[in-house]
C-alpha positions in Angstrom: -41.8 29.9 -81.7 -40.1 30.1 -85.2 -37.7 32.9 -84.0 -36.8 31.0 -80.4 -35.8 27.9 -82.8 -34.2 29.3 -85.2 -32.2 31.4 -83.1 -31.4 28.0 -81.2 -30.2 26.5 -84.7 -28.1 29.6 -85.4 -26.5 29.3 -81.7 -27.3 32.8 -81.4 -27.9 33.9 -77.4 -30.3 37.0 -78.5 -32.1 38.2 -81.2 -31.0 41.6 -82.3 -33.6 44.2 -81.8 -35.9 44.0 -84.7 -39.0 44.3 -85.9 -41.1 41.1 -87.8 -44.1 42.4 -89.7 -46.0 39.1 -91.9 -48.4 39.9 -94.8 -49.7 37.1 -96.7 -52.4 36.0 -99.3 -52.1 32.4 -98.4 -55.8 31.6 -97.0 -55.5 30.5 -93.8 -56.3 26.9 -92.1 -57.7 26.1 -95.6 -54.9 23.2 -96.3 -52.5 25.8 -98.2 -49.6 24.9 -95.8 -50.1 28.8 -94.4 -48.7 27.9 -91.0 -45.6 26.2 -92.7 -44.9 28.9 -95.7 -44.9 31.9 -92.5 -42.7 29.9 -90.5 -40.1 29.5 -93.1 -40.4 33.3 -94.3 -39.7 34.1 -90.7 -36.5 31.4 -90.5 -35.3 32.5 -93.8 -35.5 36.2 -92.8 -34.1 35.8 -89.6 -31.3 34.1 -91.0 -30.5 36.6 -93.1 -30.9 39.3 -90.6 -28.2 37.9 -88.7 -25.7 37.4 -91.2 -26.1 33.3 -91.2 -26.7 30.6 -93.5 -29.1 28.0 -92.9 -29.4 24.8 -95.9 -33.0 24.2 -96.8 -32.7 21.0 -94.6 -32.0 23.4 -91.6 -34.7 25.2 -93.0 -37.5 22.7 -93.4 -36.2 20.8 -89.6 -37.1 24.0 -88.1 -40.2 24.4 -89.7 -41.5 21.2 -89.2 -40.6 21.2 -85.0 -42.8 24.3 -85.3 -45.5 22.5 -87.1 -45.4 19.9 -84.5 -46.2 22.1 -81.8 -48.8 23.7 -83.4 -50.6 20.9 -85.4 -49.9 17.5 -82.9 -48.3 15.3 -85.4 -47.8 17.0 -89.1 -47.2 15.1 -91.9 -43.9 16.6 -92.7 -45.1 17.3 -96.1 -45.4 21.1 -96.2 -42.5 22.4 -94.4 -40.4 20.1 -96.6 -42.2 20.9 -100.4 -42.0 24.6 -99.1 -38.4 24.7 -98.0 -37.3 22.7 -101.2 -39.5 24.9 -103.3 -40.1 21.4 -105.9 -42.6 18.6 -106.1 -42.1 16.1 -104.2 -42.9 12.3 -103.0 -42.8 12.6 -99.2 -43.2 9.4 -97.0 -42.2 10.5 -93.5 -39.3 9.0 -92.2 -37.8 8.7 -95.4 -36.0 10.7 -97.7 -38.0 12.6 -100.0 -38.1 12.0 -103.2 -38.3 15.0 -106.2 -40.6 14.6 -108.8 -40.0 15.4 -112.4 -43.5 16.0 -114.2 -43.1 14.2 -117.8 -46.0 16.3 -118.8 -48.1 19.1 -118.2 -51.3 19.0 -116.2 -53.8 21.4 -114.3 -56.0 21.8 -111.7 -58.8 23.7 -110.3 -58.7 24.8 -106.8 -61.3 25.8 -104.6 -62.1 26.8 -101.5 -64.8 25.6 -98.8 -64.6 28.5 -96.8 -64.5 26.2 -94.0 -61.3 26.8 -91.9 -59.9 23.6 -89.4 -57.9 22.9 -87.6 -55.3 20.1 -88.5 -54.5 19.6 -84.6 -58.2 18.7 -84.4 -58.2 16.3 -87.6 -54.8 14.3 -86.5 -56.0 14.2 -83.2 -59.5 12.4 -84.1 -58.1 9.6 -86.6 -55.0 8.9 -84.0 -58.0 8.3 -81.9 -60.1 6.5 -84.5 -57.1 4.6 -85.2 -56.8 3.1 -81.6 -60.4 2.5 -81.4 -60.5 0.6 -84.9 -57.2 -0.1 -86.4 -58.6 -3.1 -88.5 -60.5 -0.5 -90.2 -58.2 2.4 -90.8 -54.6 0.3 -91.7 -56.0 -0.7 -94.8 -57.4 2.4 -95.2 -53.8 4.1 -94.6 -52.1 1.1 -96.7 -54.9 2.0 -99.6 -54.0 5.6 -99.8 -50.0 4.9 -99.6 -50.8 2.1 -102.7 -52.5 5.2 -104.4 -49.8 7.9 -103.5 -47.1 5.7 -104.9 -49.2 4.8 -108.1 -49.5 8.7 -109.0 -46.0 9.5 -108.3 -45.1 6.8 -111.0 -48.3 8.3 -113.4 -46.3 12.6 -112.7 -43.3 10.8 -113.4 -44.1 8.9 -116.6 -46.6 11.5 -118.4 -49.6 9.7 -117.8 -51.6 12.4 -115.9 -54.7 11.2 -117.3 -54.9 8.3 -114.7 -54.7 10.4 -112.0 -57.9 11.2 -111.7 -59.4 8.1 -110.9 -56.7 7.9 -108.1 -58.1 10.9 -107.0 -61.4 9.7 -106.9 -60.0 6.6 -104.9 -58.8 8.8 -102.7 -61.2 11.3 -102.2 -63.3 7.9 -101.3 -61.5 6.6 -98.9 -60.2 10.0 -96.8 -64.4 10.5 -96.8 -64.5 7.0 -94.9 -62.2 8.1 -92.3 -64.1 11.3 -91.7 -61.3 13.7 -92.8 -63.9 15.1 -95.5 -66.6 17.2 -95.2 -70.1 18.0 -96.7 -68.7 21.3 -98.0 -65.5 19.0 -99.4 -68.0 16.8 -101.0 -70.5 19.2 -102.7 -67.5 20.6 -104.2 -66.2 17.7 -105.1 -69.0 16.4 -106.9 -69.7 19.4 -108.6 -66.5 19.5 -110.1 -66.5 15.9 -111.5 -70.2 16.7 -112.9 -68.7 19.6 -114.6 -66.2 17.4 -116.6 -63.1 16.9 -114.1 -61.2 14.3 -114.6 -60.8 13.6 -110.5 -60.9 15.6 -108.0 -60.3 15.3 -103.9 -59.8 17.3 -100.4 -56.1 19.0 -100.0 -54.6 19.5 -96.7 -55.7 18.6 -93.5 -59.8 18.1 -94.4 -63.0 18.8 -93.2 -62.9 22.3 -94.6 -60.0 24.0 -96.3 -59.8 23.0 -100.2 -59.9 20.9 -102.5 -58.4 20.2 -106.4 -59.9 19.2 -109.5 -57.8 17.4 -112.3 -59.2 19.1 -115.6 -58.2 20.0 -119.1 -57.5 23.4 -120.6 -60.5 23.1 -122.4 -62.7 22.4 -119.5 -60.9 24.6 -116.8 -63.9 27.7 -116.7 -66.4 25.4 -116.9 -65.5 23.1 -114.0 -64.1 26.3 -111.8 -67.9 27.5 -112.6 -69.7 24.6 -111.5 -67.6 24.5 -108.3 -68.5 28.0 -107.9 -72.0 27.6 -107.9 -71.7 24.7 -105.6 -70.2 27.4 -103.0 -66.5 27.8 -103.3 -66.2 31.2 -101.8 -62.7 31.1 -103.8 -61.1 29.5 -106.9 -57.6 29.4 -108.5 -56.8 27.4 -112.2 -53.2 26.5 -112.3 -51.2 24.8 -114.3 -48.2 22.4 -113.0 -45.3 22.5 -115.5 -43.7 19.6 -116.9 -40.0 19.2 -116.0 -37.3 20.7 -118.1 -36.3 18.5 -120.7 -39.4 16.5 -121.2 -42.0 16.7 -124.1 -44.4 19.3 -121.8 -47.7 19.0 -123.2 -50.5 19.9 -121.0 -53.2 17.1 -120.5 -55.8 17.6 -123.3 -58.2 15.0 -121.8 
């Protein structure tokens, strides 16, 4: 699908005879954007194979037209943050904005072990949505209120209060059934291990999920969420824009 579009964008009739081997240690359905970071490896390398030049907004349009027919109705989020290769504030149907961290902040990531579909997710709230849209607008409003309130909190330095928006939002994605009881024992493990917030990434009801922490309580918190039955954890660190003071949040 990536090739027969991108060859379409390139106005190319054929595809030279080649060969297209993928290797990856993305995890897979586990709300790591897999499907969209293979896509645009494939676009960029068949770009390049034929001797073209495609922007990042050819890039990312591409991607996300093969996102749609593999996942219903994506976001737009991944193929975009991936093609860019930046942080970003993505509301869809509207330009993107970048983000600029003032400061410094990491997170604990771990992983359910639970793969899902995001096809399956998408298609169950479009649905929940139709049978109770007095209950999941404000629900949608409430998570857009939060979104915009941590953009402003990366932006500013004040990565601190992000974790009770995570918490917020972790909350009210569990109302709307895109968590999971694997998502949640994680979840609460890694708060009662000393995170600062933490919530489900991706698509939900399996995949993984992030924990704000400090440097200081990083091991402790990957630990706990460990024992709670992440079959895999990452600690990274999201740098501070160039330019800005940097430090990393000490709790």
């Amino acid at each position: 699908m990536a090739v027969n579009l991108t060859m379409a964008q390139l106005g190319a009739a054929r595809l030279p005879a080649c060969e297209i081997r993928v290797s990856s240690t993305i995890p897979m359905a586990a709300g790591f954007g897999s499907s969209a970071a293979i896509s645009i490896a494939i676009i960029r390398a068949l770009a390049a194979f034929t001797g073209r030049t495609l922007t990042n907004a050819d890039v990312s349009s591409i991607a996300f037209q093969v996102e749609q027919r593999q996942h219903g109705n994506p976001s737009g989020i991944d193929n975009t943050v991936i093609a860019y290769g930046q942080p970003i504030y993505y509301v869809r149907g509207q330009p993107f904005e970048t983000l600029s961290p003032a400061r410094s902040f990491t997170l604990v990531i771990g992983d359910s072990g639970v793969q899902s579909s995001t096809a399956d997710v998408v298609g169950d709230i479009k649905q929940l949505n139709l049978q109770s849209p007095g209950f999941t607008t404000p629900a949608f409003e409430a998570i857009g209120d939060i979104s915009r309130k941590a953009r402003d909190l990366i932006q500013t330095g004040q990565v601190d209060g992000l974790g009770d928006l995570m918490n917020q939002n972790q909350a009210l994605l569990r109302s709307l059934t895109i968590s999971s009881p694997e998502l949640d024992r994680l979840v609460d493990a890694a708060r009662a291990a000393g995170a600062i917030g933490a919530k489900l990434s991706g698509g939900g009801r399996g995949g993984n999920m992030i924990a704000l922490v400090t440097p200081q309580t990083a091991a402790s918190v990957e630990r706990a969420m460990q024992a709670a039955g992440a079959v895999r954890t990452w600690i990274t660190t999201v740098r501070a824009a160039e330019g800005s003071s940097g430090e990393t949040n000490d709790g």
